[in-house]
C-alpha positions as semicolon CSV with decimal commas, in nm:
position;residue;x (nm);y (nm);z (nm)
1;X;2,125;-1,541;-0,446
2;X;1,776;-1,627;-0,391
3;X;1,652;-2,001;-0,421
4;X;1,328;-1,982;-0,670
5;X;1,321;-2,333;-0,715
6;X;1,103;-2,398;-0,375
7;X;0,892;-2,154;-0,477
8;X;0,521;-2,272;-0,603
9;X;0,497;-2,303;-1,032
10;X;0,221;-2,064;-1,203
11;X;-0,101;-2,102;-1,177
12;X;-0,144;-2,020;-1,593
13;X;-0,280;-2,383;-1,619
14;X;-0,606;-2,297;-1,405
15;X;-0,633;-2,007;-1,626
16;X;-0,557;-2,096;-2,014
17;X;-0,919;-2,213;-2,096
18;X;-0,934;-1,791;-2,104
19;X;-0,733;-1,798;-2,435
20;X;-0,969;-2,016;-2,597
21;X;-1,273;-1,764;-2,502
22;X;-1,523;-1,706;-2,753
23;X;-1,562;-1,348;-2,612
24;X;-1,211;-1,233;-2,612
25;X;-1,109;-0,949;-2,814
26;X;-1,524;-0,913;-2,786
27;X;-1,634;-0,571;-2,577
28;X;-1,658;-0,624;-2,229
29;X;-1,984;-0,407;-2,207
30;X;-2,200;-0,714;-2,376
31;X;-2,137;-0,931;-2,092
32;X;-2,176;-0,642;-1,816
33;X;-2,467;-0,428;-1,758
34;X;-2,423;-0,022;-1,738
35;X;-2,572;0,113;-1,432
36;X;-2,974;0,099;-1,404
37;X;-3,023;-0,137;-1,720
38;X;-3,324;-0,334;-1,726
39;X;-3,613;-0,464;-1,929
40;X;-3,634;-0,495;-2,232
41;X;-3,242;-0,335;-2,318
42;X;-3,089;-0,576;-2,065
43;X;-3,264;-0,902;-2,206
44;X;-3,142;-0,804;-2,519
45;X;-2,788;-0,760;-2,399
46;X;-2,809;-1,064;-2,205
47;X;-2,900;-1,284;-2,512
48;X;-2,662;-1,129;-2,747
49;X;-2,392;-1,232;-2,465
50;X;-2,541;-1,560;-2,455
51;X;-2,486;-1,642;-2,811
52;X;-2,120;-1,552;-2,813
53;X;-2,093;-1,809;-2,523
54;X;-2,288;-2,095;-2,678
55;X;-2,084;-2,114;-3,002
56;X;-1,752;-2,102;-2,726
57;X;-1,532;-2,446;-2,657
58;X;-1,499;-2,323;-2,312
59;X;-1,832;-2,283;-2,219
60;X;-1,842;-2,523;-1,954
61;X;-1,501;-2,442;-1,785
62;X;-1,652;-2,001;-1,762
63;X;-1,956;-2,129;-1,582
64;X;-1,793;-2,350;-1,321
65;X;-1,547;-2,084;-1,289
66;X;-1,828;-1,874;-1,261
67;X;-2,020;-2,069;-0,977
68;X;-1,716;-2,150;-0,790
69;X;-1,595;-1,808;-0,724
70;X;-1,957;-1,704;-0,702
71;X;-1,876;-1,413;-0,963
72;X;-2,190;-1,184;-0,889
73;X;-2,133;-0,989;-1,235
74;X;-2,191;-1,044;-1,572
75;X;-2,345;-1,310;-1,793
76;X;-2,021;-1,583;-1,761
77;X;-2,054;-1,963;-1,979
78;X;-2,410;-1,841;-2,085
79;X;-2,530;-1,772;-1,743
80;X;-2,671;-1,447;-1,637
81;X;-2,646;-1,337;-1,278
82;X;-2,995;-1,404;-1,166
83;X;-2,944;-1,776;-1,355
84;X;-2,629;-1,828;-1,120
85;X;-2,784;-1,697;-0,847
86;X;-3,086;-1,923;-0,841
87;X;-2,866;-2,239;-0,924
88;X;-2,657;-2,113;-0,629
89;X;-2,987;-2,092;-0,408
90;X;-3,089;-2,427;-0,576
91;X;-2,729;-2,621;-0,470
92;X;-2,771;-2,443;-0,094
93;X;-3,146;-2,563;-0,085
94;X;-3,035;-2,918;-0,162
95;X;-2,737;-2,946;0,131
96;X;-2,990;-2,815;0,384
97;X;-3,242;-3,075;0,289
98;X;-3,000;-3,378;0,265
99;X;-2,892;-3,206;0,650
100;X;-3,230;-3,209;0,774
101;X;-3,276;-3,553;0,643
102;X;-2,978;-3,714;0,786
103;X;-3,087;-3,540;1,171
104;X;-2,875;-3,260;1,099
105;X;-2,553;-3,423;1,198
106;X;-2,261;-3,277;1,074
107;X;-1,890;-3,434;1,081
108;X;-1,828;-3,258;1,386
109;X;-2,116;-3,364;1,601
């Protein structure tokens, strides 16, 4: 018989903030643009998305899931992707300017 018990536990605990969602049960097509949305029809998507995740207790824990798998779909915690992508571009900005600062040096130098 096999031995399960070295075998890792689940990983459900980096996961349950999902059940707590504001947005489940909600239709996935708020929080993900159809093919060749924009203007006017996307913004509008976008905030009505938005306002599902500002009334959600897990707000916080969707966008740092969200920026930490750098999830390139879909309005996530209240963030659209062009808002995670420019606080992606605004993190990357900030290492290479505290590396040029410091002479560049990096731990293995």
């Amino acid at each position: 018989m096999a031995d399960f018990s070295r075998l890792p536990g689940p990983n459900a605990d980096l996961w349950d903030w999902q059940l707590l969602a504001a947005c489940r049960g909600v239709d996935s097509s708020l929080f993900f643009h159809p093919e060749g949305e924009r203007g006017a029809a996307r913004s509008a998507r976008e905030n009505s998305a938005k306002e599902v995740c500002m009334r959600c207790p897990v707000r916080a824990q969707c966008a740092a899931h969200a920026l930490t798998v750098r999830e390139p779909y879909g309005v996530w915690g209240g963030l659209t992707e062009d808002e995670r992508e420019e606080l992606m571009g605004r993190a990357r900005n900030r290492l290479v300017s505290a590396s040029a600062s410091s002479g560049g040096a990096s731990p293995n130098n």
